[in-house]
mmCIF file of the N, C-alpha and C atoms, coordinates in Angstrom:
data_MODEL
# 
_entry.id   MODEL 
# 
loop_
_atom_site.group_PDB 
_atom_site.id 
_atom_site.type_symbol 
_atom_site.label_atom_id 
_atom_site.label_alt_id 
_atom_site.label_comp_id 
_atom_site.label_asym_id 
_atom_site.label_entity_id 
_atom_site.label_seq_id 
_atom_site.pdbx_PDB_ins_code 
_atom_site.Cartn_x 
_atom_site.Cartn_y 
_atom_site.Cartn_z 
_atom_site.occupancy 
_atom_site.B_iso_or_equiv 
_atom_site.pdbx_formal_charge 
_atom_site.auth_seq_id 
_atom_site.auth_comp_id 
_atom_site.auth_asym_id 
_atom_site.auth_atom_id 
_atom_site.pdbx_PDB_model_num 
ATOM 1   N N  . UNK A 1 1  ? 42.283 191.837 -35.272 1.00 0.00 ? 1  UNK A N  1 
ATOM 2   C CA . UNK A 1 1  ? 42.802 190.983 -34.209 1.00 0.00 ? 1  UNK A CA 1 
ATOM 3   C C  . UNK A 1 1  ? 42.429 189.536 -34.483 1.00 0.00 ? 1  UNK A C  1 
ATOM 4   N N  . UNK A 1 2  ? 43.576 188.850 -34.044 1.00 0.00 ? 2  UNK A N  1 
ATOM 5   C CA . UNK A 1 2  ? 43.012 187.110 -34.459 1.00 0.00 ? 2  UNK A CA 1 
ATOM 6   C C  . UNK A 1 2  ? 41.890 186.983 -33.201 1.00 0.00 ? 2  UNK A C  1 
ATOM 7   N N  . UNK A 1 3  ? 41.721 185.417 -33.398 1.00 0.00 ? 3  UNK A N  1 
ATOM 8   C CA . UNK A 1 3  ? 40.472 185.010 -32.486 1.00 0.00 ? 3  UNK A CA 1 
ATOM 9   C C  . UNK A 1 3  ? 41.150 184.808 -31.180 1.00 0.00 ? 3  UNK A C  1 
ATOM 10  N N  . UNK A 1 4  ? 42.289 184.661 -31.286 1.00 0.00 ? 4  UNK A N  1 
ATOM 11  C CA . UNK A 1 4  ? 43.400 183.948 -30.267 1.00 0.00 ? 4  UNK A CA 1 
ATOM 12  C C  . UNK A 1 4  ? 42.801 185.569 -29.098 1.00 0.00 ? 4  UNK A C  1 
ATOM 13  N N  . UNK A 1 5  ? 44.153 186.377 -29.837 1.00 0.00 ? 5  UNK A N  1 
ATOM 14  C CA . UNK A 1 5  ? 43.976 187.957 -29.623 1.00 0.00 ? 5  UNK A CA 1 
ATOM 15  C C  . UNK A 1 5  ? 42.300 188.233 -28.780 1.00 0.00 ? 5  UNK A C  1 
ATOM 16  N N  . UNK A 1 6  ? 41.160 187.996 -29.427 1.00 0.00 ? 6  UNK A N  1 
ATOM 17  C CA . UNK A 1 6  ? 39.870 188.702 -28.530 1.00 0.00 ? 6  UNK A CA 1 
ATOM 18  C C  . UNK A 1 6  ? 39.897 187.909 -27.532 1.00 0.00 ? 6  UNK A C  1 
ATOM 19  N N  . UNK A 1 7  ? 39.735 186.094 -27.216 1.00 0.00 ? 7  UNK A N  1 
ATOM 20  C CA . UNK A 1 7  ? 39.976 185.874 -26.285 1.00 0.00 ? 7  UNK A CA 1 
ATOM 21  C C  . UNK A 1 7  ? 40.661 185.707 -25.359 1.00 0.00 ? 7  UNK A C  1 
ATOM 22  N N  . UNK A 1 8  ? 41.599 186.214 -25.701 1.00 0.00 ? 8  UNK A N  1 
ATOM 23  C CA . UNK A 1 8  ? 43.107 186.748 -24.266 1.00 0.00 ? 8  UNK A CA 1 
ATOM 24  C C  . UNK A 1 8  ? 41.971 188.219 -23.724 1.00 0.00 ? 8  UNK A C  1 
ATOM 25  N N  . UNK A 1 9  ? 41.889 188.476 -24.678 1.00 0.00 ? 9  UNK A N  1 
ATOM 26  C CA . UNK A 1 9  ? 41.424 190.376 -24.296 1.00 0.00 ? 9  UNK A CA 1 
ATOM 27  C C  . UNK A 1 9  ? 40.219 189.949 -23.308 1.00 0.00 ? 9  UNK A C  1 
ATOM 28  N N  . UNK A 1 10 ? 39.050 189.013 -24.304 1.00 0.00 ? 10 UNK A N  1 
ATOM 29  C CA . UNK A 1 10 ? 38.032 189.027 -23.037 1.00 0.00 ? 10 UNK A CA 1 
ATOM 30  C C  . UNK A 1 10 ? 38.060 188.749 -22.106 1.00 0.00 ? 10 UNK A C  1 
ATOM 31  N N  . UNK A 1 11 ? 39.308 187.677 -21.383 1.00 0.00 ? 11 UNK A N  1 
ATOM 32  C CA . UNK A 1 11 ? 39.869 186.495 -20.142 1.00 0.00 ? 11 UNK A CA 1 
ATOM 33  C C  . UNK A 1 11 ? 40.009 187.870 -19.521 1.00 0.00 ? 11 UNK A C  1 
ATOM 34  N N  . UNK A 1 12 ? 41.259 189.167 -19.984 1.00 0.00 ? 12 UNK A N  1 
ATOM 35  C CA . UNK A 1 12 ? 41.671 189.740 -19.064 1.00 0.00 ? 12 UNK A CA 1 
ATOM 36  C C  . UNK A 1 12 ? 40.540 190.531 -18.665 1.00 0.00 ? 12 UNK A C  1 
ATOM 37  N N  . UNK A 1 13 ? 39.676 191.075 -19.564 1.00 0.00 ? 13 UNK A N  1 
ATOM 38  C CA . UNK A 1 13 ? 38.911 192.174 -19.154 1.00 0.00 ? 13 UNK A CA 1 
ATOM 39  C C  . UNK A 1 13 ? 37.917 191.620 -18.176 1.00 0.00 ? 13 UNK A C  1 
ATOM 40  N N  . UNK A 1 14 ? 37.581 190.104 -17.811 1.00 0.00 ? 14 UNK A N  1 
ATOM 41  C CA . UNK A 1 14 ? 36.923 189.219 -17.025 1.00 0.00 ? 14 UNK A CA 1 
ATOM 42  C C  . UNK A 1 14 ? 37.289 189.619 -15.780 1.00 0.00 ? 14 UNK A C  1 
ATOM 43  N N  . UNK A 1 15 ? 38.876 188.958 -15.523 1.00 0.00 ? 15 UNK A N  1 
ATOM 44  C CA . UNK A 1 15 ? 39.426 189.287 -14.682 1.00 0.00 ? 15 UNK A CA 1 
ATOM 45  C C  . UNK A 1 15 ? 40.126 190.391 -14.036 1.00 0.00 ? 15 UNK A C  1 
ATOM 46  N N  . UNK A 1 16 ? 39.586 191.205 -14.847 1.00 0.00 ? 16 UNK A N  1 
ATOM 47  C CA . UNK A 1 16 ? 40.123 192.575 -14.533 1.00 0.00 ? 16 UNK A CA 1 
ATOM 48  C C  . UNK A 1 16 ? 38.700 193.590 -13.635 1.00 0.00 ? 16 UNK A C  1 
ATOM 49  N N  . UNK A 1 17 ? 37.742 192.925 -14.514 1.00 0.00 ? 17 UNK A N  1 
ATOM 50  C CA . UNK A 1 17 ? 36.487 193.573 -14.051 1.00 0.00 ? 17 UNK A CA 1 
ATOM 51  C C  . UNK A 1 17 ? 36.131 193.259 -12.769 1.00 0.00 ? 17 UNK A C  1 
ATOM 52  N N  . UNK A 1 18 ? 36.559 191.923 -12.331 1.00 0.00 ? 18 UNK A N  1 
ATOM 53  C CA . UNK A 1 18 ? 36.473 190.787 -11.324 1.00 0.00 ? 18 UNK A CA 1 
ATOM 54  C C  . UNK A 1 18 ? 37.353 191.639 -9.850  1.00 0.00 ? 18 UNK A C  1 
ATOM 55  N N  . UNK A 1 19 ? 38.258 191.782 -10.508 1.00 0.00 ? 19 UNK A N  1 
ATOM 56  C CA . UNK A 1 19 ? 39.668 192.383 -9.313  1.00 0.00 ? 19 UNK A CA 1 
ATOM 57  C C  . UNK A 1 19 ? 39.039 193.759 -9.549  1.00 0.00 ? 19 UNK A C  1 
ATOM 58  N N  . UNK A 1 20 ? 38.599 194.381 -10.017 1.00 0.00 ? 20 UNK A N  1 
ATOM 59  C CA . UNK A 1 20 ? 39.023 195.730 -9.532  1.00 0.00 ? 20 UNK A CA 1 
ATOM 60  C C  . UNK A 1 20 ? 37.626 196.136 -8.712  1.00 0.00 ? 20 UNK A C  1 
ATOM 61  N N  . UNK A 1 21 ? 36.664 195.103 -8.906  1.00 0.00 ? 21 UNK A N  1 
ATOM 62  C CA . UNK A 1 21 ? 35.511 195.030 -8.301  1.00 0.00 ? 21 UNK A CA 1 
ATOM 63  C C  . UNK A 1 21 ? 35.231 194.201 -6.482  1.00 0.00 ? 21 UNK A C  1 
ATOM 64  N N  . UNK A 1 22 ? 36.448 193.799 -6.530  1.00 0.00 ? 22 UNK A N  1 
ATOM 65  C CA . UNK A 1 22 ? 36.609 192.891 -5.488  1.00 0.00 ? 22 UNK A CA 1 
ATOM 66  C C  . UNK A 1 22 ? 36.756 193.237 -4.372  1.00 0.00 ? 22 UNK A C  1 
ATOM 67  N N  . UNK A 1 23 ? 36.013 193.244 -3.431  1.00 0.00 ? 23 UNK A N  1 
ATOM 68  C CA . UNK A 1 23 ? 35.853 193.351 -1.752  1.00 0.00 ? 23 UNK A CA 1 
ATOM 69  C C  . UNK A 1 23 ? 37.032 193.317 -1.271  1.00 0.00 ? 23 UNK A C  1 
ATOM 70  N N  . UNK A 1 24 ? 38.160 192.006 -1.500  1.00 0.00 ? 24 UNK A N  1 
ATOM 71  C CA . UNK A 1 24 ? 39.044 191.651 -0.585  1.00 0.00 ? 24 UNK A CA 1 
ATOM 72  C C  . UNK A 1 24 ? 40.386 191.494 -1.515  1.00 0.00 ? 24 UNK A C  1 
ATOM 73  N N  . UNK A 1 25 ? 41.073 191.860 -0.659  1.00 0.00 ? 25 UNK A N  1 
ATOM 74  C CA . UNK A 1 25 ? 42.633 192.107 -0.745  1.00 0.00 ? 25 UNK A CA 1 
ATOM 75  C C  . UNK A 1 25 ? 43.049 190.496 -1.460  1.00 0.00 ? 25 UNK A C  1 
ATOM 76  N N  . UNK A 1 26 ? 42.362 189.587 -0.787  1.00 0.00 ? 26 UNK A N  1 
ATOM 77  C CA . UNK A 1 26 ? 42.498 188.423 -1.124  1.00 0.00 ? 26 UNK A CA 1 
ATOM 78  C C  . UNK A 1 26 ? 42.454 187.505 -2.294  1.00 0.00 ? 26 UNK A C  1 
ATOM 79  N N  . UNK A 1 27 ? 40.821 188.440 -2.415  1.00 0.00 ? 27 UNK A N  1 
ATOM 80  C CA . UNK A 1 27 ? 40.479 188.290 -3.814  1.00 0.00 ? 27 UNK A CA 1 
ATOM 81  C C  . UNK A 1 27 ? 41.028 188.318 -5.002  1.00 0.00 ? 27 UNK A C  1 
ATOM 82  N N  . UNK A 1 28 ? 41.241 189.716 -5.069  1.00 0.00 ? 28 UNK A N  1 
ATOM 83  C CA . UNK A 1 28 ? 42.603 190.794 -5.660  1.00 0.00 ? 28 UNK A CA 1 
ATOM 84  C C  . UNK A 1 28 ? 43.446 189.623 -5.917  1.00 0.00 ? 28 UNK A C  1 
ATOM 85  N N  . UNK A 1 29 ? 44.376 189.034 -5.034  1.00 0.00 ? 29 UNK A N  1 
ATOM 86  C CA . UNK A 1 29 ? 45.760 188.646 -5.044  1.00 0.00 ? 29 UNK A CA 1 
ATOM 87  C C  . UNK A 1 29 ? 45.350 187.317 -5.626  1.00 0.00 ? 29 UNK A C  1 
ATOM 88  N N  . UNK A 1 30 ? 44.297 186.123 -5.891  1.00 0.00 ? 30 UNK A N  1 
ATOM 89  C CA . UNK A 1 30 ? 44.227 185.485 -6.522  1.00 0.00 ? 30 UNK A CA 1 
ATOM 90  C C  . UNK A 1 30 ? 44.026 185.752 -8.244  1.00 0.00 ? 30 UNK A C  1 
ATOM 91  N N  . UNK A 1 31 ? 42.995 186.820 -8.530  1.00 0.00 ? 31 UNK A N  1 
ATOM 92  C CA . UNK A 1 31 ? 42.580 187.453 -9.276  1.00 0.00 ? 31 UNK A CA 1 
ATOM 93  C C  . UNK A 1 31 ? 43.957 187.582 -10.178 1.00 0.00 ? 31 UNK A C  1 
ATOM 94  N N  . UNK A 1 32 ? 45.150 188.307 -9.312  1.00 0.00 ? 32 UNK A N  1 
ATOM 95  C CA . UNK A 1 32 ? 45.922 188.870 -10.221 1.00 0.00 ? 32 UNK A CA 1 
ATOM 96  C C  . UNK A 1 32 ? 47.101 188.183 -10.617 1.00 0.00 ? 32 UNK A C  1 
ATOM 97  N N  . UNK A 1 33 ? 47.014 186.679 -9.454  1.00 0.00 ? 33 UNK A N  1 
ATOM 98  C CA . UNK A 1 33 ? 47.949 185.351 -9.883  1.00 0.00 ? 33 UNK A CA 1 
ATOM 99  C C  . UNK A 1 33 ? 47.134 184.760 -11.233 1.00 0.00 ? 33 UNK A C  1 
ATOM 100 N N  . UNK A 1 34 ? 46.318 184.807 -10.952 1.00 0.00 ? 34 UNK A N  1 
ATOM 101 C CA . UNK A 1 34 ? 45.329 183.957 -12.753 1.00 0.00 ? 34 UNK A CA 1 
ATOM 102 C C  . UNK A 1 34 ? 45.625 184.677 -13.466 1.00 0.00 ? 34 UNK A C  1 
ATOM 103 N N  . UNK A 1 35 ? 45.918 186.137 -13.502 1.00 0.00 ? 35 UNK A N  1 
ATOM 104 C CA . UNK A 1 35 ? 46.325 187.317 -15.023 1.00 0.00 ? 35 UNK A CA 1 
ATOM 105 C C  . UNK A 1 35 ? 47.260 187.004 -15.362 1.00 0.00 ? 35 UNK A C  1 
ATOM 106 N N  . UNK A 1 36 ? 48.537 186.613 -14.168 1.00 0.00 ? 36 UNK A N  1 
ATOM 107 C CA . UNK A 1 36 ? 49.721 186.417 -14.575 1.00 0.00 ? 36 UNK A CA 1 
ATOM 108 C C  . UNK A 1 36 ? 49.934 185.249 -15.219 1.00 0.00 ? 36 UNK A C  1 
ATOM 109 N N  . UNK A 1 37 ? 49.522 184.407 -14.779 1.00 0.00 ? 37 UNK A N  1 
ATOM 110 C CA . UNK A 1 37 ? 49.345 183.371 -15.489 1.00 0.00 ? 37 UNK A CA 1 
ATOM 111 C C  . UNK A 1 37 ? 48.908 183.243 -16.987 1.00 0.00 ? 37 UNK A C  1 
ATOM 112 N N  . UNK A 1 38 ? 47.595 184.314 -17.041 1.00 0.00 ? 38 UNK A N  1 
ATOM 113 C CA . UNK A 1 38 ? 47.191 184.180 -18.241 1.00 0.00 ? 38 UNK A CA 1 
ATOM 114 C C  . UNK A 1 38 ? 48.401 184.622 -19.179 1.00 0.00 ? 38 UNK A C  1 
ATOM 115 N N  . UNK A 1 39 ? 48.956 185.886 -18.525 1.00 0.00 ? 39 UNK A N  1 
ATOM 116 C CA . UNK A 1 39 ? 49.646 186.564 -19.635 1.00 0.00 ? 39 UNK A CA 1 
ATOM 117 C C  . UNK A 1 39 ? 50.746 185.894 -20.115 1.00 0.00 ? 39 UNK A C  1 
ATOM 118 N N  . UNK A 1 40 ? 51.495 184.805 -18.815 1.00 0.00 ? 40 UNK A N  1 
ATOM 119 C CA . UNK A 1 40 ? 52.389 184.003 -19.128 1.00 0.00 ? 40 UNK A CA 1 
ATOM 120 C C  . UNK A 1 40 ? 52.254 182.969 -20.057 1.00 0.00 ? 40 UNK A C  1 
ATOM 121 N N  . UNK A 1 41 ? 51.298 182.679 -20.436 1.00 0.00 ? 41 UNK A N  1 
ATOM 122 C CA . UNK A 1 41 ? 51.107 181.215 -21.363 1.00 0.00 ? 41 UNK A CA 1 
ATOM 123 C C  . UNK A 1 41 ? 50.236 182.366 -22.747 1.00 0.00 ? 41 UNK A C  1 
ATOM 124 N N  . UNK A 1 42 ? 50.310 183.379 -22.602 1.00 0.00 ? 42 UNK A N  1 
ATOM 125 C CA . UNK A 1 42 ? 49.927 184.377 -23.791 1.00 0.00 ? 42 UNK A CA 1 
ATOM 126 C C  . UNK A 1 42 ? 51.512 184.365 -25.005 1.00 0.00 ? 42 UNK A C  1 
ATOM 127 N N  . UNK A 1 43 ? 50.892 184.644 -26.618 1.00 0.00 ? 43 UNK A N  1 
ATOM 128 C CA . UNK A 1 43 ? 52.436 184.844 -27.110 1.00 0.00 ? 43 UNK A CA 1 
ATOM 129 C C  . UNK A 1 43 ? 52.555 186.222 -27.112 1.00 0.00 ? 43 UNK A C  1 
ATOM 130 N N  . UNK A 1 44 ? 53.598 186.956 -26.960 1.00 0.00 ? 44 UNK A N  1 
ATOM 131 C CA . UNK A 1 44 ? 53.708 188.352 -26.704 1.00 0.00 ? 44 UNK A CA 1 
ATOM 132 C C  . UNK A 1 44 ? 52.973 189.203 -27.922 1.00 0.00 ? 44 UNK A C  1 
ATOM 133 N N  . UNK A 1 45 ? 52.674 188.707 -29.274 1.00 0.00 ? 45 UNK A N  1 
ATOM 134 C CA . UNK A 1 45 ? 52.207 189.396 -30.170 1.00 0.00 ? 45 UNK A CA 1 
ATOM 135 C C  . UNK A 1 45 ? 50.653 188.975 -29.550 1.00 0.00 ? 45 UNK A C  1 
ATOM 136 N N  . UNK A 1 46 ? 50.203 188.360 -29.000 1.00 0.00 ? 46 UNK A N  1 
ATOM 137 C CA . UNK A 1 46 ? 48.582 188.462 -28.310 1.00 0.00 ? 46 UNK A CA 1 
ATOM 138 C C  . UNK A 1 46 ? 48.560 189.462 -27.881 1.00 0.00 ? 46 UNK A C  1 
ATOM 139 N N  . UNK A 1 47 ? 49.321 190.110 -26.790 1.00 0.00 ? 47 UNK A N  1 
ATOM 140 C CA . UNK A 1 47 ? 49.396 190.922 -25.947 1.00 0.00 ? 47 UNK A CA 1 
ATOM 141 C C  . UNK A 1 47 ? 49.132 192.693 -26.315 1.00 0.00 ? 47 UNK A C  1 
ATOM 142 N N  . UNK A 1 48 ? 48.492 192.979 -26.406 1.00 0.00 ? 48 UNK A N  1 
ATOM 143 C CA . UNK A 1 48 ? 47.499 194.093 -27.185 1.00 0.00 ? 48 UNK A CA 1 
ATOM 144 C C  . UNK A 1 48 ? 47.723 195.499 -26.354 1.00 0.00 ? 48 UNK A C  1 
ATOM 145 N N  . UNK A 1 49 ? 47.798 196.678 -26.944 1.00 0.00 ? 49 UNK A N  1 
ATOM 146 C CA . UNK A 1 49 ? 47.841 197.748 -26.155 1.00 0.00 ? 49 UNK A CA 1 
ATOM 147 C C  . UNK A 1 49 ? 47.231 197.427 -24.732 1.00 0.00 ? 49 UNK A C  1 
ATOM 148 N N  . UNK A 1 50 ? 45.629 197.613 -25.211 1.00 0.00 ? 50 UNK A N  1 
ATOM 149 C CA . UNK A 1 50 ? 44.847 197.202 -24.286 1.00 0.00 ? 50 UNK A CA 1 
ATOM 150 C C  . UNK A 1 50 ? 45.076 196.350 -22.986 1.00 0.00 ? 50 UNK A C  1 
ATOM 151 N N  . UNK A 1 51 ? 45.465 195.318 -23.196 1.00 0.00 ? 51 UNK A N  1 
ATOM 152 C CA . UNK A 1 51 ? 45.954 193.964 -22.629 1.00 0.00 ? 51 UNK A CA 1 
ATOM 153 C C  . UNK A 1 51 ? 47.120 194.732 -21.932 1.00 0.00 ? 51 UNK A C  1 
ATOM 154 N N  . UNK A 1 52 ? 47.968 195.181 -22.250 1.00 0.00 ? 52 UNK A N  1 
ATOM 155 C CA . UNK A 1 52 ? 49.137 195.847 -21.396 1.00 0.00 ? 52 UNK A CA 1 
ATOM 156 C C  . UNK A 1 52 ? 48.912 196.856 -20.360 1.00 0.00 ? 52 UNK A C  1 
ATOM 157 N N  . UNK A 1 53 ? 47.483 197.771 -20.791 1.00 0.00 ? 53 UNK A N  1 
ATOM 158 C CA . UNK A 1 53 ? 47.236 198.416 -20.205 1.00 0.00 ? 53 UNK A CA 1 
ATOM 159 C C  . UNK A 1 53 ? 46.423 197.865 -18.856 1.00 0.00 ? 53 UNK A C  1 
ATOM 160 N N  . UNK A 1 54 ? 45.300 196.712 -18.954 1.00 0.00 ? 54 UNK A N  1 
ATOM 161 C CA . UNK A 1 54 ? 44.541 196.449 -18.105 1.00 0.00 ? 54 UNK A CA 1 
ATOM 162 C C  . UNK A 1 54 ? 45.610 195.687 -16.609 1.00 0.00 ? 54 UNK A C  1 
ATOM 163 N N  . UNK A 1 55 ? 46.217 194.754 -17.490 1.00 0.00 ? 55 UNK A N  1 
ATOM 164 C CA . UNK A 1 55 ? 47.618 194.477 -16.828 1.00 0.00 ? 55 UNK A CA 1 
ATOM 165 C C  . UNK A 1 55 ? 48.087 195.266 -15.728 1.00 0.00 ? 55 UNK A C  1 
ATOM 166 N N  . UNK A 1 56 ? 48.429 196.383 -16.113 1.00 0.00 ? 56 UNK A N  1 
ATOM 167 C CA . UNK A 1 56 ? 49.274 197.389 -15.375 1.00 0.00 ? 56 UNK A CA 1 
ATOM 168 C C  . UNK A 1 56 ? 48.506 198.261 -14.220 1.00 0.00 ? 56 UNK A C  1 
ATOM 169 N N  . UNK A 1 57 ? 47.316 198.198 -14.871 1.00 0.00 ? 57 UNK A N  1 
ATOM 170 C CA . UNK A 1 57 ? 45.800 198.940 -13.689 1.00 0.00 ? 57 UNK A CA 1 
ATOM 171 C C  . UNK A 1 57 ? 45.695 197.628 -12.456 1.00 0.00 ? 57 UNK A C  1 
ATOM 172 N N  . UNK A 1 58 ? 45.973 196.693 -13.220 1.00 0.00 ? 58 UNK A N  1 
ATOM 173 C CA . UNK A 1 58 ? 45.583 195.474 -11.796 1.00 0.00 ? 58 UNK A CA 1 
ATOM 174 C C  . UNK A 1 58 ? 46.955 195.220 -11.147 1.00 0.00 ? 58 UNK A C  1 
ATOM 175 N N  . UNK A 1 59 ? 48.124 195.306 -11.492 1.00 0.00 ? 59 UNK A N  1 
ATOM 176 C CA . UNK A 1 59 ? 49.245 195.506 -10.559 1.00 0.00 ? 59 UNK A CA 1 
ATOM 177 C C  . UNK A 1 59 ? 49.484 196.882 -9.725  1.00 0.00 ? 59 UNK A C  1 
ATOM 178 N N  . UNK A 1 60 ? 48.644 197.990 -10.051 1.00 0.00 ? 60 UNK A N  1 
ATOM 179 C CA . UNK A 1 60 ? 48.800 198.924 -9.363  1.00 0.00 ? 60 UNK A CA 1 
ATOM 180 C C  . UNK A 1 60 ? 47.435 198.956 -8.082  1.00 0.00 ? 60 UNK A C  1 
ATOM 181 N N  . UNK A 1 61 ? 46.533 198.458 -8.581  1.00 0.00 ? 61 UNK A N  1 
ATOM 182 C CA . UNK A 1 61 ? 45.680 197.553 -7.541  1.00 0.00 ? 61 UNK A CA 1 
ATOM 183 C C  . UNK A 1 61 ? 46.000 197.090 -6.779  1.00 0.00 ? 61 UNK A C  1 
ATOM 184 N N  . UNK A 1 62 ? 46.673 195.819 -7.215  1.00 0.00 ? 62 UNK A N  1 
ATOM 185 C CA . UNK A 1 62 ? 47.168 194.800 -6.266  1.00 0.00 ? 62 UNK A CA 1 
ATOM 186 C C  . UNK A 1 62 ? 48.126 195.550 -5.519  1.00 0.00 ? 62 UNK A C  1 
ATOM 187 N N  . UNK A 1 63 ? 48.960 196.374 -5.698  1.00 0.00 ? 63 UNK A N  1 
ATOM 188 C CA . UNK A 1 63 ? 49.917 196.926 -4.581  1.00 0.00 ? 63 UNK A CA 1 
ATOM 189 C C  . UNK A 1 63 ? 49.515 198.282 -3.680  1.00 0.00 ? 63 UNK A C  1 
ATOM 190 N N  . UNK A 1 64 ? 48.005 198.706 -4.093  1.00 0.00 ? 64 UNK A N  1 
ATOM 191 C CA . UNK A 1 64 ? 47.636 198.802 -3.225  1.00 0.00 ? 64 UNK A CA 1 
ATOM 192 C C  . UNK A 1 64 ? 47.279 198.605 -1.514  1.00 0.00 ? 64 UNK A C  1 
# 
């Protein structure tokens, strides 16, 4: 993986650890506007199994 690649991975797993740990609904919903974000200014070859997967655990969170 490039260097680019681990730090997308560590941002999400930050914020992933962050949201899924999070008290408030609120939290959550900021939490998972900064992912999107991240992933949006990500180039799609960053975007890592992994990364797709953590992604998809925090939108099923969030619609909780």
């Amino acid at each position: 993986m490039s260097s680019i690649q681990v730090n997308w991975c560590n941002s999400l797993a930050a914020v992933r650890f962050e949201t899924l740990s999070s008290p408030t609904n609120h939290e959550c919903s900021i939490n998972a506007q900064h992912l999107e974000r991240l992933a949006s200014h990500s180039h799609p070859k960053q975007m890592t199994k992994e990364g797709e997967q953590m992604l998809n655990e925090l939108r099923i969170h969030h619609l909780k």
